[in-house]
matplotlib code that plots the C-alpha trace (Angstrom):
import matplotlib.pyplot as plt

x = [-3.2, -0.2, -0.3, 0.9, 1.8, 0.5, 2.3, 3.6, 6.2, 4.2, 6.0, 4.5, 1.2, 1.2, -2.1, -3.2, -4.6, -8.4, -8.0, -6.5, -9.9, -11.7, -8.3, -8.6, -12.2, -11.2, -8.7, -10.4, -13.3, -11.1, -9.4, -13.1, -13.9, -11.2, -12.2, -15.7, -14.5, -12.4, -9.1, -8.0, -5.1, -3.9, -3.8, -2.4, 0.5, 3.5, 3.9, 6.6, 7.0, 7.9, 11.1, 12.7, 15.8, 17.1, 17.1, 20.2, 20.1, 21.2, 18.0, 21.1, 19.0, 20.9, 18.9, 18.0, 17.3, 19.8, 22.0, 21.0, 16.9, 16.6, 13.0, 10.4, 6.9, 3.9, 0.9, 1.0, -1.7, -1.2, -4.1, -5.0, -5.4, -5.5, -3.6, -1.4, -4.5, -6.3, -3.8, -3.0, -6.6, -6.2, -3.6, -5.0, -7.9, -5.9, -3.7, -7.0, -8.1, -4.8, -4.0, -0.5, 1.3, 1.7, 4.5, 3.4, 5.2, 4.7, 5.5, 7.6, 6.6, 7.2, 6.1, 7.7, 9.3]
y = [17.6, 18.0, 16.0, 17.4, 16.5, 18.0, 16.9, 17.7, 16.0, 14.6, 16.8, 19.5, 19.0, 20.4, 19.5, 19.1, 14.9, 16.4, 18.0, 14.8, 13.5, 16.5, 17.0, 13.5, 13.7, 17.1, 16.0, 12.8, 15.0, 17.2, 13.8, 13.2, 15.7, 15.6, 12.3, 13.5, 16.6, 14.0, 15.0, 13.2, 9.9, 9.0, 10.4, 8.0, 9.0, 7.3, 4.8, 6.1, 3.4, 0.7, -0.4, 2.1, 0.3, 2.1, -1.0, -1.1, -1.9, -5.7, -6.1, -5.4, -3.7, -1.0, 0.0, 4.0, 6.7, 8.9, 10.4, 14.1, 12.7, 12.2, 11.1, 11.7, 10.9, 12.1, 12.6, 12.9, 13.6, 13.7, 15.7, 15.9, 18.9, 21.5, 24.6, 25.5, 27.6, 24.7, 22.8, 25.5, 25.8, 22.4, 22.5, 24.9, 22.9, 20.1, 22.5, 24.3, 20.4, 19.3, 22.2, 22.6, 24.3, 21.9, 21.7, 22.3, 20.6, 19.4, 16.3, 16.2, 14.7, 11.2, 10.1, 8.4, 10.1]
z = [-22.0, -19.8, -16.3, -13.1, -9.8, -7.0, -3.4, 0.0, 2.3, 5.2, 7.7, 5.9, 7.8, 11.1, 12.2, 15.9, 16.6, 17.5, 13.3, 11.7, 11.1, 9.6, 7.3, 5.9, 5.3, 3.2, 1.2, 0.9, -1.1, -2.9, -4.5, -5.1, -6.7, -9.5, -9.9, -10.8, -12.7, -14.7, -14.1, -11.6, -12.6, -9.2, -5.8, -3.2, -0.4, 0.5, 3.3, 5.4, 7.6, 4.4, 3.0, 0.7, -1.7, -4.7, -7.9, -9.7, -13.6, -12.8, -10.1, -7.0, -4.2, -2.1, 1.4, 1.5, -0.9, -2.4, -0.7, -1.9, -2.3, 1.8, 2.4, 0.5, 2.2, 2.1, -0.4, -4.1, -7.0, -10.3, -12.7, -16.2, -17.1, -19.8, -18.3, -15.5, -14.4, -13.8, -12.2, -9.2, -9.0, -7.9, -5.8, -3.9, -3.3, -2.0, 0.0, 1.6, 2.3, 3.7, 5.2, 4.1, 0.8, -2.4, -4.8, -8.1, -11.3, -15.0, -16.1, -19.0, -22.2, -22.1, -25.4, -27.9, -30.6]

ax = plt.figure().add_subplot(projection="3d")
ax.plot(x, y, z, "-o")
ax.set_aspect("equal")
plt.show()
């Protein structure tokens, strides 16, 4: 089955402080839920606040991302699933729970040939 990634740039989410809570629980269950419905691989967001360094072939660290990348923050989930129906199914779940549009893509096929 093909996997996807469902996410949003944290900026995205233009929720008031008083919501914040409510909107965690949400998405919290929707993550919950693919787990249950067995889809679900990882969900997890990114830590804005941590060191970013782009890893050069030799192990050389450079500070920053690329130049054209900018930032990239905020929550990420990647599903199993059989058709792009049921992956914007899901997306829309997490984007009713989190309040905020989600990008949509396939992963490639990254098996060996």
């Amino acid at each position: 089955m093909p996997h996807y990634l469902i996410s949003f740039p944290g900026s995205a989410m233009q929720i008031g402080e008083e919501d914040f809570p409510i909107v965690v629980e949400e998405s919290h269950a929707a993550v919950a839920a693919a787990q249950e419905a067995g889809v679900l691989v990882f969900a997890g967001g990114l830590d804005e606040a941590s060191l970013l360094v782009r890893v050069a072939a030799d192990g050389s660290e450079q500070s920053g991302a690329y130049p054209q990348t900018g930032s990239l923050a905020g929550g990420f989930t990647v599903i199993d699933v059989p058709t792009r129906e049921d992956a914007v199914a899901w997306a829309a779940r997490i984007a009713a729970a989190c309040r905020c549009d989600q990008e949509l893509r396939v992963f490639a096929d990254g098996s060996a040939t």
